[in-house]
CHARMM-style PDB file with segment names, atoms N, HN, CA, C and O in Angstrom:
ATOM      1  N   UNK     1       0.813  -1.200   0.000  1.00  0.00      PROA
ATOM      2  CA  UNK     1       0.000   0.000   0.000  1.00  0.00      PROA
ATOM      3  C   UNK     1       0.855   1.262   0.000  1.00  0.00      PROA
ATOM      4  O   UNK     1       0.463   2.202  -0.692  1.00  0.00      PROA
ATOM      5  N   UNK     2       2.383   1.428   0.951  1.00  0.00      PROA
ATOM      6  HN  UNK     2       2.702   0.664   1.513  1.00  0.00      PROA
ATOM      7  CA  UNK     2       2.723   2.305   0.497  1.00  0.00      PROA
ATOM      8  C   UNK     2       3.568   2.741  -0.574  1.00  0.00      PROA
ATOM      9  O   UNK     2       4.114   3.832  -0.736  1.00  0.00      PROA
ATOM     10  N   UNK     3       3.584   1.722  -1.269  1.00  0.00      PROA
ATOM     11  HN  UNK     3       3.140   0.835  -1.138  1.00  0.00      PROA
ATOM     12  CA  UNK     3       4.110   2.039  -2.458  1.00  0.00      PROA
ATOM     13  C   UNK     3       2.889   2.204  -3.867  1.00  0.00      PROA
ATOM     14  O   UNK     3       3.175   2.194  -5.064  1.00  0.00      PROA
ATOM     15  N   UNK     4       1.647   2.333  -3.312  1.00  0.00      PROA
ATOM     16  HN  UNK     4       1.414   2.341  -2.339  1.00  0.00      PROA
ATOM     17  CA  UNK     4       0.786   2.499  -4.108  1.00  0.00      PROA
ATOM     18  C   UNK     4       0.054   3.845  -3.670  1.00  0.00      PROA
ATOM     19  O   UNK     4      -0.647   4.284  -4.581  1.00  0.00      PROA
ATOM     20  N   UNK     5       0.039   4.539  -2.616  1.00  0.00      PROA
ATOM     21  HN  UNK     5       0.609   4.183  -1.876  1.00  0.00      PROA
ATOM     22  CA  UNK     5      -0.310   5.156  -1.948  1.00  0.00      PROA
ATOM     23  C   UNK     5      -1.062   6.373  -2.748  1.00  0.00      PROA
ATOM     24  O   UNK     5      -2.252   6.611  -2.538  1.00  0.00      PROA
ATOM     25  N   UNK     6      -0.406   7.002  -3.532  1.00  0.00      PROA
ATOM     26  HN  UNK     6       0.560   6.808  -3.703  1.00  0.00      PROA
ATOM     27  CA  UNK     6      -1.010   7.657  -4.612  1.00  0.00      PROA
ATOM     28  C   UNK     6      -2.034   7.288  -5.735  1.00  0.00      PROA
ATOM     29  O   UNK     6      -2.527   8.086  -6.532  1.00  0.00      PROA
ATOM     30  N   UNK     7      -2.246   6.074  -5.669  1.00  0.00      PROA
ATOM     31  HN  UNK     7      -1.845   5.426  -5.021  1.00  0.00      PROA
ATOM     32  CA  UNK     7      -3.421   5.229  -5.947  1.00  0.00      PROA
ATOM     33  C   UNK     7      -4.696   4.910  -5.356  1.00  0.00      PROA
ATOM     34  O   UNK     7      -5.477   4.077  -5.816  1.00  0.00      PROA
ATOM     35  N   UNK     8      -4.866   5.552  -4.394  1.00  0.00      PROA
ATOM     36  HN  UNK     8      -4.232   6.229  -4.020  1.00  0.00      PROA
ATOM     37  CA  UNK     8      -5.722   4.781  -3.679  1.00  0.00      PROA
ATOM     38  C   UNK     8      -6.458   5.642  -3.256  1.00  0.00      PROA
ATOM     39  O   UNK     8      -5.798   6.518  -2.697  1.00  0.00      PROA
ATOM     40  N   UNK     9      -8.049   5.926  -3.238  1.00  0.00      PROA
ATOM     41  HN  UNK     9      -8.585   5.214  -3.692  1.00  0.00      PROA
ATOM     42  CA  UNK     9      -8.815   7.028  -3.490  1.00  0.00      PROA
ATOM     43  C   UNK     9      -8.650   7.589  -1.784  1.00  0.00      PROA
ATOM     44  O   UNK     9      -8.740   6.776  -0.863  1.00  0.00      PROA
ATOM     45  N   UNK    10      -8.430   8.909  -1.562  1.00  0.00      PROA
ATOM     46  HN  UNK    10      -8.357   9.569  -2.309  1.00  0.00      PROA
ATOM     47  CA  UNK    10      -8.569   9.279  -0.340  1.00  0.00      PROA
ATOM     48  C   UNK    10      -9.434  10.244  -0.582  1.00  0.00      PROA
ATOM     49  O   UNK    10      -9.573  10.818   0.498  1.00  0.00      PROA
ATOM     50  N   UNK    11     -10.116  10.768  -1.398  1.00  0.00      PROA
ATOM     51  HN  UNK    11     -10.003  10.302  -2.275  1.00  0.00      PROA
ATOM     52  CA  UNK    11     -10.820  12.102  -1.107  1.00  0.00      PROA
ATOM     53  C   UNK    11     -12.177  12.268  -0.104  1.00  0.00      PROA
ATOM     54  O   UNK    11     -12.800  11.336   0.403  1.00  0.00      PROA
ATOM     55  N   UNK    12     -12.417  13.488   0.019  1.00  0.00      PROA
ATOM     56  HN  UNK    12     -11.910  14.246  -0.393  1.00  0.00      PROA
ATOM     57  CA  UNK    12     -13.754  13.447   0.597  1.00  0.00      PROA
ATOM     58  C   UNK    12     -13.950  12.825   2.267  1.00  0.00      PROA
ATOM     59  O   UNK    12     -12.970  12.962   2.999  1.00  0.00      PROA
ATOM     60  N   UNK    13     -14.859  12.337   2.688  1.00  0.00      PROA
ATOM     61  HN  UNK    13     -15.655  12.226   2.092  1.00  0.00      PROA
ATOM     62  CA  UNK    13     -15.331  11.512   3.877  1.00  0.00      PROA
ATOM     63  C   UNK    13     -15.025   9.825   3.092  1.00  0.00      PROA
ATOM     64  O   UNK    13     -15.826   9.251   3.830  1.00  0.00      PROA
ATOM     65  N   UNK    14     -14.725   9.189   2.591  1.00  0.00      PROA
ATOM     66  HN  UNK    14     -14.074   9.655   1.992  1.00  0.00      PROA
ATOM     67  CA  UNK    14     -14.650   7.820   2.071  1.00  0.00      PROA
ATOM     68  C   UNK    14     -14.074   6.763   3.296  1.00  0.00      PROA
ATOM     69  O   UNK    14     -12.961   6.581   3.791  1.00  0.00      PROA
ATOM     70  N   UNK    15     -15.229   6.253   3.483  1.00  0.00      PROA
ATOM     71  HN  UNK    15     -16.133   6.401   3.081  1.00  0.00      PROA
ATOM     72  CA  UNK    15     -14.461   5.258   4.436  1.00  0.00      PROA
ATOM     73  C   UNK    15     -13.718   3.823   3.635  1.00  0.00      PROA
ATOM     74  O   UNK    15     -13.960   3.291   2.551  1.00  0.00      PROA
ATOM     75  N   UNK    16     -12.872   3.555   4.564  1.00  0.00      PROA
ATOM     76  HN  UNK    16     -12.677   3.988   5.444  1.00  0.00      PROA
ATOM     77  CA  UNK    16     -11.842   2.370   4.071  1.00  0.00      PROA
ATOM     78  C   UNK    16     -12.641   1.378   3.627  1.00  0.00      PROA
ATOM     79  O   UNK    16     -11.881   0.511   3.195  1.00  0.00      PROA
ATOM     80  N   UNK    17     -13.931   0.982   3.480  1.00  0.00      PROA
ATOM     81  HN  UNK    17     -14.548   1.686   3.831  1.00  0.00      PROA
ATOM     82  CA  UNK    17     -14.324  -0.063   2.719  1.00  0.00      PROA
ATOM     83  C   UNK    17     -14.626   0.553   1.168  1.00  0.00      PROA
ATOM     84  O   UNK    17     -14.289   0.018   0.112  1.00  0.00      PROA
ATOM     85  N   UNK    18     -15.176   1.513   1.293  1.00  0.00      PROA
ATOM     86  HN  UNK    18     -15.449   1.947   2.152  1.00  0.00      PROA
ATOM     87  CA  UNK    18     -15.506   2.467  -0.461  1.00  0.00      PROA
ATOM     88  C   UNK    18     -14.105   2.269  -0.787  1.00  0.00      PROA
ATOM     89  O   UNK    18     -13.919   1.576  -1.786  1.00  0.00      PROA
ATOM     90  N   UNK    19     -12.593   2.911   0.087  1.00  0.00      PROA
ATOM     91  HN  UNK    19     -12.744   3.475   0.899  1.00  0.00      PROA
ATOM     92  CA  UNK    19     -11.417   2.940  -0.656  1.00  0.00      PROA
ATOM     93  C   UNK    19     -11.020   1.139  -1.150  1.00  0.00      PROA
ATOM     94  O   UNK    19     -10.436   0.979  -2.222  1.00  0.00      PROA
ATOM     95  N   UNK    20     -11.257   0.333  -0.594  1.00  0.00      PROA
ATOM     96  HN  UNK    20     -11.731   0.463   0.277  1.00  0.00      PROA
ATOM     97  CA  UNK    20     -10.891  -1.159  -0.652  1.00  0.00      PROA
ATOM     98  C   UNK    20     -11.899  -1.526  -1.821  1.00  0.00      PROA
ATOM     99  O   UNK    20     -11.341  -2.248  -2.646  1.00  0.00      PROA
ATOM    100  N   UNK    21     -12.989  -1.291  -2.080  1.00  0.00      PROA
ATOM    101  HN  UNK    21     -13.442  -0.704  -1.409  1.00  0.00      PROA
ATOM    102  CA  UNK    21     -13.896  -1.784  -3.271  1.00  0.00      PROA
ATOM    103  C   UNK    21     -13.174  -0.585  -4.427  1.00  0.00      PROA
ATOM    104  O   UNK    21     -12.633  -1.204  -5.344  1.00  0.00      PROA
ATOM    105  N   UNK    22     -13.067   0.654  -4.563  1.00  0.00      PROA
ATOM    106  HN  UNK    22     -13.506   1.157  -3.819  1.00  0.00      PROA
ATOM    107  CA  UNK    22     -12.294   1.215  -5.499  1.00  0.00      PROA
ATOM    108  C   UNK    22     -11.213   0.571  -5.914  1.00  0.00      PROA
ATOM    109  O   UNK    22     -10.899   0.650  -7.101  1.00  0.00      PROA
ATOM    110  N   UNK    23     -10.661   0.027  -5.259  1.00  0.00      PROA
ATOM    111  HN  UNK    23     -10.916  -0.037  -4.294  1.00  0.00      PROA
ATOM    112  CA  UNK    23      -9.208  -0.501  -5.579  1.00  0.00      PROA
ATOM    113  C   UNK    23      -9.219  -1.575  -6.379  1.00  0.00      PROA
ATOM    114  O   UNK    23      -8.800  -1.721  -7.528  1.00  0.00      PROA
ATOM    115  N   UNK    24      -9.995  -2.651  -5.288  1.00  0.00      PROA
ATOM    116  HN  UNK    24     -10.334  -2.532  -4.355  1.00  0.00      PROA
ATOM    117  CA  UNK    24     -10.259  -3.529  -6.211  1.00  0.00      PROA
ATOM    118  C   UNK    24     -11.341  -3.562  -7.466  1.00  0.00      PROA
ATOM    119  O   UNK    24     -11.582  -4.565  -8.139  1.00  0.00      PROA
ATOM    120  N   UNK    25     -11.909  -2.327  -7.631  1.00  0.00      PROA
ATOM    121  HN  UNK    25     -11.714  -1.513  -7.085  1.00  0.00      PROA
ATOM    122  CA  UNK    25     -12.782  -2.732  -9.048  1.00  0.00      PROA
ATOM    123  C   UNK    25     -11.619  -2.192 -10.257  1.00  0.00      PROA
ATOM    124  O   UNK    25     -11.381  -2.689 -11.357  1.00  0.00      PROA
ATOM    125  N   UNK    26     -10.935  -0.828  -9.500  1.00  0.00      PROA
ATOM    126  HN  UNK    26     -11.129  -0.425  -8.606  1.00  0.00      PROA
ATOM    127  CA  UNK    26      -9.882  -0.551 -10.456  1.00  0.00      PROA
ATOM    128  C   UNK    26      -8.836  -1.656 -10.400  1.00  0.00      PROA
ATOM    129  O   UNK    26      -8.353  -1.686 -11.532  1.00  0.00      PROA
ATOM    130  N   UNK    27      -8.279  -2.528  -9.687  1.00  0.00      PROA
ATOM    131  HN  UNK    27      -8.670  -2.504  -8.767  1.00  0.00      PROA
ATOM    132  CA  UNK    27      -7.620  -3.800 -10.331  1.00  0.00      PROA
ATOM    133  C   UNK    27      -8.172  -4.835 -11.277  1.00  0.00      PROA
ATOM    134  O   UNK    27      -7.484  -5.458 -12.086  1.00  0.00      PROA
ATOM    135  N   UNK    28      -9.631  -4.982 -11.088  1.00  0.00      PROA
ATOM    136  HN  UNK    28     -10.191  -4.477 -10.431  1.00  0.00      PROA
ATOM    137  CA  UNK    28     -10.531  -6.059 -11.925  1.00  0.00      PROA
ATOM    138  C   UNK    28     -10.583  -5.200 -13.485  1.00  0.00      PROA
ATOM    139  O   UNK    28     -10.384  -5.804 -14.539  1.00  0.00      PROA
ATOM    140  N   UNK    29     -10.803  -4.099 -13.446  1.00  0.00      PROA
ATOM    141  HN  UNK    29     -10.965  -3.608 -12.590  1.00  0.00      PROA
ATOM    142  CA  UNK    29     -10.851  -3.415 -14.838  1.00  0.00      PROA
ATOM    143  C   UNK    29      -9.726  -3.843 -15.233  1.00  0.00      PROA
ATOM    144  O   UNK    29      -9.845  -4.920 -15.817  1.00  0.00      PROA
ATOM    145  N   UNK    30      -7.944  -3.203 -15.126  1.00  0.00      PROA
ATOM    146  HN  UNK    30      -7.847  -2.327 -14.652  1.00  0.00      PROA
ATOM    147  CA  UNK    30      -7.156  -3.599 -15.515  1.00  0.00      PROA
ATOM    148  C   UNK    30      -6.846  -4.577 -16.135  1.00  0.00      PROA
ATOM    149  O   UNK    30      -6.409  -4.580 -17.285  1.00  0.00      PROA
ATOM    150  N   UNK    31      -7.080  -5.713 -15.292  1.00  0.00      PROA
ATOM    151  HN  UNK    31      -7.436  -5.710 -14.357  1.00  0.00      PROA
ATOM    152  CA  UNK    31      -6.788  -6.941 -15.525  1.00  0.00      PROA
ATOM    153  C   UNK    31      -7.959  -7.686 -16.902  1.00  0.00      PROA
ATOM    154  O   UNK    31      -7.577  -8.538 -17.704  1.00  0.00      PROA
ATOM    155  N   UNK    32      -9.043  -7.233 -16.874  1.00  0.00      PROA
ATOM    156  HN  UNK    32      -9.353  -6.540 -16.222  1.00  0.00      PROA
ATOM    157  CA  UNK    32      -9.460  -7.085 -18.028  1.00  0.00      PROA
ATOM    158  C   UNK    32      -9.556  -6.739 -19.073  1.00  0.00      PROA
ATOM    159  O   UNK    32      -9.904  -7.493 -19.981  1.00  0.00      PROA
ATOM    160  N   UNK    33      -9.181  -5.100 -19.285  1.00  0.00      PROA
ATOM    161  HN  UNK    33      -8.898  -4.487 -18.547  1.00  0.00      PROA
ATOM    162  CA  UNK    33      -8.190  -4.552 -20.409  1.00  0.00      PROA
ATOM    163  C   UNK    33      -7.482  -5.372 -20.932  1.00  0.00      PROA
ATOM    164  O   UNK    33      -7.669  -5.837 -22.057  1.00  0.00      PROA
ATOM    165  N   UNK    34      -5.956  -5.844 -19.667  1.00  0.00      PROA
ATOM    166  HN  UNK    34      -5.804  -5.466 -18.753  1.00  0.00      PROA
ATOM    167  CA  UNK    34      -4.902  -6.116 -20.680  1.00  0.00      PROA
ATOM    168  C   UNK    34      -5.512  -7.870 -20.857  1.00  0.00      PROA
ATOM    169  O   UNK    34      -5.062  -8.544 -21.783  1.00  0.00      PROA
ATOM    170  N   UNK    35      -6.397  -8.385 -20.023  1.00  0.00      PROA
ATOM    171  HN  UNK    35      -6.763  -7.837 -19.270  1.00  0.00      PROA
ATOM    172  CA  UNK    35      -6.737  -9.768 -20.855  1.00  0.00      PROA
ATOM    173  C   UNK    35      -7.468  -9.494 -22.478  1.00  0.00      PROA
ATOM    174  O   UNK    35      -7.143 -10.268 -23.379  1.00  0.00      PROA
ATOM    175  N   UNK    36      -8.314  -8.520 -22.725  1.00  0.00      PROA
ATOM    176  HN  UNK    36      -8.578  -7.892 -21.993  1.00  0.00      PROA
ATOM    177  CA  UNK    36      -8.740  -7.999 -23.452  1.00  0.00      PROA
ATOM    178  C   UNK    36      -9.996  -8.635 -23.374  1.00  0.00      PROA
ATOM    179  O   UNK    36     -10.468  -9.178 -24.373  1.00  0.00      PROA
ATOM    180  N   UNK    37     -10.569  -8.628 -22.327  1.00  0.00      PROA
ATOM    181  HN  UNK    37     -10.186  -8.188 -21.515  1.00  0.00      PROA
ATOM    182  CA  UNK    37     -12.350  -8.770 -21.934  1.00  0.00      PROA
ATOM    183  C   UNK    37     -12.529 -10.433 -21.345  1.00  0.00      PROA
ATOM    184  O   UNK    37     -13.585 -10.962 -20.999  1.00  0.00      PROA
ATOM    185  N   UNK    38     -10.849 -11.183 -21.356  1.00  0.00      PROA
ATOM    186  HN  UNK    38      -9.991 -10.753 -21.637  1.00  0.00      PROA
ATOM    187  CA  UNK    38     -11.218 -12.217 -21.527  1.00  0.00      PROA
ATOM    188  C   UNK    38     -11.421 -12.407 -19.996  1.00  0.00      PROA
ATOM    189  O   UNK    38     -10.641 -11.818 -19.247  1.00  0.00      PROA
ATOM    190  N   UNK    39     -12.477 -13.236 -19.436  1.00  0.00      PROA
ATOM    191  HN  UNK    39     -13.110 -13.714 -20.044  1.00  0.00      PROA
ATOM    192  CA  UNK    39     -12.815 -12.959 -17.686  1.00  0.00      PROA
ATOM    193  C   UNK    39     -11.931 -14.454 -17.180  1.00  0.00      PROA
ATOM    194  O   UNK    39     -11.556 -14.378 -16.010  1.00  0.00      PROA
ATOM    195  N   UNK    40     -11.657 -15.425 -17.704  1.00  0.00      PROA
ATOM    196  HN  UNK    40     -11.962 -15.487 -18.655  1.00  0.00      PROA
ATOM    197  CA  UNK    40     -10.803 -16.450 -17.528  1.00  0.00      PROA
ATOM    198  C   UNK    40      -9.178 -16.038 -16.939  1.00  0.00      PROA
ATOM    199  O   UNK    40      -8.595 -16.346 -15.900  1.00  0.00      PROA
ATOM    200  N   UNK    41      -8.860 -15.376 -17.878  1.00  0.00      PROA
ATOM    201  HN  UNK    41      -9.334 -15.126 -18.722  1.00  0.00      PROA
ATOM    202  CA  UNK    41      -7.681 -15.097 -17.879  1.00  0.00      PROA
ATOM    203  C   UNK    41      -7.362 -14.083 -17.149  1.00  0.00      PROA
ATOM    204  O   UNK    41      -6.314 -14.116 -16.505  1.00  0.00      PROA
ATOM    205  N   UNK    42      -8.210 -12.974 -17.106  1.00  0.00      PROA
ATOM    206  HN  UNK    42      -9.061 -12.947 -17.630  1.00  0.00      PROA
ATOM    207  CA  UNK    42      -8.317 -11.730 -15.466  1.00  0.00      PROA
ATOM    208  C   UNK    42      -8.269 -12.788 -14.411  1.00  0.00      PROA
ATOM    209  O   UNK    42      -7.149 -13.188 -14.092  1.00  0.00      PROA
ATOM    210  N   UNK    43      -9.324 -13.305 -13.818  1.00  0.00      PROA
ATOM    211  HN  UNK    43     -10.234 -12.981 -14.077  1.00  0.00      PROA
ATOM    212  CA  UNK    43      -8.976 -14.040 -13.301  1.00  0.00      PROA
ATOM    213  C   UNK    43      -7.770 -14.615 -12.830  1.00  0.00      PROA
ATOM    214  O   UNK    43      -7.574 -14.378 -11.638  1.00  0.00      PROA
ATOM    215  N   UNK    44      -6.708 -15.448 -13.516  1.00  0.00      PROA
ATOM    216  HN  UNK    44      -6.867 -15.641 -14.484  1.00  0.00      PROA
ATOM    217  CA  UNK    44      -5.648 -15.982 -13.389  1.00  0.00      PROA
ATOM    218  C   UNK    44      -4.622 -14.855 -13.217  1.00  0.00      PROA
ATOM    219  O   UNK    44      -3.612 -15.282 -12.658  1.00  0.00      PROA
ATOM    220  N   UNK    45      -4.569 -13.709 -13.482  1.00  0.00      PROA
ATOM    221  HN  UNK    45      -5.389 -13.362 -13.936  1.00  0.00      PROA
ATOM    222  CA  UNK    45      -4.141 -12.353 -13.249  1.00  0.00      PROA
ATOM    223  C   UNK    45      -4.207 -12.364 -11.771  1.00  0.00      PROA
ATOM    224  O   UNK    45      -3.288 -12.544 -10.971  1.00  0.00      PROA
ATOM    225  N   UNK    46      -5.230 -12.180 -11.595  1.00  0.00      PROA
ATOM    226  HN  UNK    46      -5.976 -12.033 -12.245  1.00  0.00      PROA
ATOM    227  CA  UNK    46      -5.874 -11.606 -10.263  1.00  0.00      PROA
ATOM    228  C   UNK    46      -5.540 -12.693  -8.719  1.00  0.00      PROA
ATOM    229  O   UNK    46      -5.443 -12.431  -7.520  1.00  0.00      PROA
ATOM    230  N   UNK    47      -5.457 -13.794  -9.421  1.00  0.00      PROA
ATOM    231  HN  UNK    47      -5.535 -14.007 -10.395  1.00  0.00      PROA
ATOM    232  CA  UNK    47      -5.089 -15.044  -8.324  1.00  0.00      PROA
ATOM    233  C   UNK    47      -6.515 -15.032  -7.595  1.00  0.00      PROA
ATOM    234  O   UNK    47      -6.707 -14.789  -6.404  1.00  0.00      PROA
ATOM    235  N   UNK    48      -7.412 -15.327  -8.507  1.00  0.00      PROA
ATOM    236  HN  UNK    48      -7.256 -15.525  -9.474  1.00  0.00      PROA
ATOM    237  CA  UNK    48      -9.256 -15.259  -8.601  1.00  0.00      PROA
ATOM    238  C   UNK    48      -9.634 -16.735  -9.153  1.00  0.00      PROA
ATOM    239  O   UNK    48      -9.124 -17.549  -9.923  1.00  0.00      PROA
ATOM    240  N   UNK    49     -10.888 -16.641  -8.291  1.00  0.00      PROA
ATOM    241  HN  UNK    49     -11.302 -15.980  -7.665  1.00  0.00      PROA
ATOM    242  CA  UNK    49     -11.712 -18.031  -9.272  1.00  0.00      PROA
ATOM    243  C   UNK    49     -12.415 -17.245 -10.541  1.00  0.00      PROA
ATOM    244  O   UNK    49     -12.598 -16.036 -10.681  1.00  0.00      PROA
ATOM    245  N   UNK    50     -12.780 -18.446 -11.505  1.00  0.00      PROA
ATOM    246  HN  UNK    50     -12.631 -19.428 -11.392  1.00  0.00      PROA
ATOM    247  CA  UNK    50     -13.011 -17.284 -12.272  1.00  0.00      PROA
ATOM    248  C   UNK    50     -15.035 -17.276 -11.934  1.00  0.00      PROA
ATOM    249  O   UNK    50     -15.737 -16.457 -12.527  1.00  0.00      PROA
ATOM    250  N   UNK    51     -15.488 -18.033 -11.199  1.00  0.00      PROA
ATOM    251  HN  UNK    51     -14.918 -18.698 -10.717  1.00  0.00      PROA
ATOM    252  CA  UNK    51     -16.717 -17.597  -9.734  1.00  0.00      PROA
ATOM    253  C   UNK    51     -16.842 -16.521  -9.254  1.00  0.00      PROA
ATOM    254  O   UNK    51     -17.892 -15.879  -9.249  1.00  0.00      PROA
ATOM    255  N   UNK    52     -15.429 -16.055  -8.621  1.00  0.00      PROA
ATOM    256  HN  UNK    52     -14.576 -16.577  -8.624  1.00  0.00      PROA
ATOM    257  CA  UNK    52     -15.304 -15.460  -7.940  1.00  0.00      PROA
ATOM    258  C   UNK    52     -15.037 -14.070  -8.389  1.00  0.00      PROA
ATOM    259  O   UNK    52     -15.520 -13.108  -7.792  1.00  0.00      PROA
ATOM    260  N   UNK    53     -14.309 -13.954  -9.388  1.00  0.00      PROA
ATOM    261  HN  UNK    53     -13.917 -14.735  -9.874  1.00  0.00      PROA
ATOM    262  CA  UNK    53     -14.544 -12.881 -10.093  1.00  0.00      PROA
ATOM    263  C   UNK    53     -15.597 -11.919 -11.277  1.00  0.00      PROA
ATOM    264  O   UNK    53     -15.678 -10.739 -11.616  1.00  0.00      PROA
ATOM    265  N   UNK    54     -16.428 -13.465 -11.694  1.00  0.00      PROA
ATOM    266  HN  UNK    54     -16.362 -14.424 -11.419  1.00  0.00      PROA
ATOM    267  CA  UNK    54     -18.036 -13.015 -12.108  1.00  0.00      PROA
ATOM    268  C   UNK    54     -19.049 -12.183 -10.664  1.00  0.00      PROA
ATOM    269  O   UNK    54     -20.048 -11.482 -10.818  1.00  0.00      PROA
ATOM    270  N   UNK    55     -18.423 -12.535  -9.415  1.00  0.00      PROA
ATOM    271  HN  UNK    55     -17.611 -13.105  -9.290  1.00  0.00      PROA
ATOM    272  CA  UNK    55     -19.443 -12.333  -8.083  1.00  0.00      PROA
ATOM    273  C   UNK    55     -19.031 -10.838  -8.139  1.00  0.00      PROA
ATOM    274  O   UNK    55     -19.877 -10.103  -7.631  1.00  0.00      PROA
ATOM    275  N   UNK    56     -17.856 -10.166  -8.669  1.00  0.00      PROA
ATOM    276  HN  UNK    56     -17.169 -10.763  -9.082  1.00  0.00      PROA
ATOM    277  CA  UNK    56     -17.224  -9.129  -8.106  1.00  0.00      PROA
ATOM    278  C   UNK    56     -17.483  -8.187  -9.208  1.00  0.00      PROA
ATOM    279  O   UNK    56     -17.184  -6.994  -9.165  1.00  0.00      PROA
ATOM    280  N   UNK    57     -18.154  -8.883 -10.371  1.00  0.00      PROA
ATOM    281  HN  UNK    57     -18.397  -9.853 -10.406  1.00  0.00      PROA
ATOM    282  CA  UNK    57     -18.067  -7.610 -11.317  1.00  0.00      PROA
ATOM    283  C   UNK    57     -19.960  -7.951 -11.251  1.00  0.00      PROA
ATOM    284  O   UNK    57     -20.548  -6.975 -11.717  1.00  0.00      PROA
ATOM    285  N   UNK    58     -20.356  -8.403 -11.067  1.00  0.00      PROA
ATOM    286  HN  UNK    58     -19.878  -9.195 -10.689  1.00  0.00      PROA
ATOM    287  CA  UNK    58     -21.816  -8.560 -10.957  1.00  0.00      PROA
ATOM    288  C   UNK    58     -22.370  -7.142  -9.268  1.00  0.00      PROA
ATOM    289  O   UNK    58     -23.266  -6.299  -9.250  1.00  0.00      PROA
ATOM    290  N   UNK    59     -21.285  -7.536  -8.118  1.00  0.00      PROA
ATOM    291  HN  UNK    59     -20.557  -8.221  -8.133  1.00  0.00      PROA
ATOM    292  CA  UNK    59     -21.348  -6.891  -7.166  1.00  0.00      PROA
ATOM    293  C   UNK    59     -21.035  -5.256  -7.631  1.00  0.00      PROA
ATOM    294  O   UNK    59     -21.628  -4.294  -7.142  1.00  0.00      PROA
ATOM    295  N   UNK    60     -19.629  -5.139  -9.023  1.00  0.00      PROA
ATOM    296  HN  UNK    60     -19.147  -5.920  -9.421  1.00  0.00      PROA
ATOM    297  CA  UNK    60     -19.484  -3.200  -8.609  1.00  0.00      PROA
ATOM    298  C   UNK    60     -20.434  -2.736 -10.279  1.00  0.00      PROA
ATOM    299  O   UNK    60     -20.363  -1.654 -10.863  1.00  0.00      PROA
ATOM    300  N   UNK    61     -21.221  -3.908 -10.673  1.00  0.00      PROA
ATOM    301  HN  UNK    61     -21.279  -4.786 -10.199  1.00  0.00      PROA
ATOM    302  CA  UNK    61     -21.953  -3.579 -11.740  1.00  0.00      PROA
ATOM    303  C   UNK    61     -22.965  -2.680 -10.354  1.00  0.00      PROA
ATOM    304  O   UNK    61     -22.926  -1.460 -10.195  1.00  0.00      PROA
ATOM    305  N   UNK    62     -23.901  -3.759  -9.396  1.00  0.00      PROA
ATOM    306  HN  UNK    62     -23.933  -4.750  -9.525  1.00  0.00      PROA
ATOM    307  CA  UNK    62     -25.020  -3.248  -8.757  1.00  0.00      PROA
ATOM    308  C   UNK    62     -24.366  -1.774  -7.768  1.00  0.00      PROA
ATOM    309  O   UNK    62     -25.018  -0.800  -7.393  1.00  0.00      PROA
ATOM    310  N   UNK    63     -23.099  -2.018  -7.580  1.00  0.00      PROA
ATOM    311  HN  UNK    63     -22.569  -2.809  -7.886  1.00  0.00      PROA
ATOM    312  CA  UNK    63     -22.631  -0.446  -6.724  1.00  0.00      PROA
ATOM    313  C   UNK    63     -22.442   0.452  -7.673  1.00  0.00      PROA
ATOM    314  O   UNK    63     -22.943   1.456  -7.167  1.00  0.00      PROA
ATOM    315  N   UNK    64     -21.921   0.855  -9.059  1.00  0.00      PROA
ATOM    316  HN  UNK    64     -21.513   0.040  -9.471  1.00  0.00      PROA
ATOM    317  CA  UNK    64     -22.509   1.639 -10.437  1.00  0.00      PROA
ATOM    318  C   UNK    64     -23.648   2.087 -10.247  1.00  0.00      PROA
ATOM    319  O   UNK    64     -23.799   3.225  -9.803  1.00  0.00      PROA
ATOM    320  N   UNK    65     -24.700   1.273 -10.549  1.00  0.00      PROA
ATOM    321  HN  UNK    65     -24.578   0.348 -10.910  1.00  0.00      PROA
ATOM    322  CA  UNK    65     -26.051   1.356 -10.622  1.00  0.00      PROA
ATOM    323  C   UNK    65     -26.592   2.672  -9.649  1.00  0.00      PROA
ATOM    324  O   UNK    65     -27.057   3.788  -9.882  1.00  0.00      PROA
ATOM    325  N   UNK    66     -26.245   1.857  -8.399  1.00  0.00      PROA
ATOM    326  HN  UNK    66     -25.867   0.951  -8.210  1.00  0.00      PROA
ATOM    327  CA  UNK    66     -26.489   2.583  -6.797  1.00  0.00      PROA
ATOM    328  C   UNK    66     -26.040   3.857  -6.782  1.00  0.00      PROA
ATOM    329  O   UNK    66     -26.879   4.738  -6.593  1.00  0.00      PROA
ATOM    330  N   UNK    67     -24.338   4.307  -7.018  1.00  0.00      PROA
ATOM    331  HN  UNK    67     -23.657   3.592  -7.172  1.00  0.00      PROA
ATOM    332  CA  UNK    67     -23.824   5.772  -7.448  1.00  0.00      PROA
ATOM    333  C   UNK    67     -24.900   6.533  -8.134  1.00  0.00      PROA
ATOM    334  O   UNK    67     -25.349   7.504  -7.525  1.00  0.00      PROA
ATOM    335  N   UNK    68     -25.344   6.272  -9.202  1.00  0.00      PROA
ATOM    336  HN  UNK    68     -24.980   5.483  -9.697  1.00  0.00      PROA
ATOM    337  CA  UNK    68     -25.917   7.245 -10.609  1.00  0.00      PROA
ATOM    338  C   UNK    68     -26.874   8.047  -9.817  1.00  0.00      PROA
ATOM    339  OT1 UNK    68     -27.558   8.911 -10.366  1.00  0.00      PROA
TER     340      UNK     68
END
C-alpha cells in the first residue's frame, strides 16, 4: 500500500471499505483490459476463481447502478 499510496482514493469523507472496493474494481478493470475482456484469464491475473470474479463484477456492476 505504500508504495501504491497515490493510488488509492482518499478524497472526501470515504471510508476504508468504499477505498478497498475502489481498488479492487480498479484492479478487476485492468486486468481485463490487458486480458482484453477475456474474464478467464483476469482471473488468473488476479489469483481469482473465475466464480469469484463473475461475483465481483456482478457486485461493482449493482454499486454503479447505486452511485448514478
Amino acid at each position: 500500500l505504500e508504495e501504491r499510496q497515490d493510488q488509492v482514493p482518499t478524497r472526501g469523507s470515504r471510508n476504508l471499505n468504499l477505498a478497498i472496493a475502489e481498488l479492487e474494481r480498479r484492479m478487476i478493470q485492468k486486468a481485463l483490459d490487458d486480458a482484453m475482456g477475456n474474464q478467464s484469464a483476469a482471473a488468473r491475473t488476479l489469483g481469482l476463481t473465475e466464480q469469484s470474479l463473475r461475483y465481483r463484477l456482478r457486485k461493482y456492476d449493482a454499486f454503479a447502478v447505486r452511485r448514478k
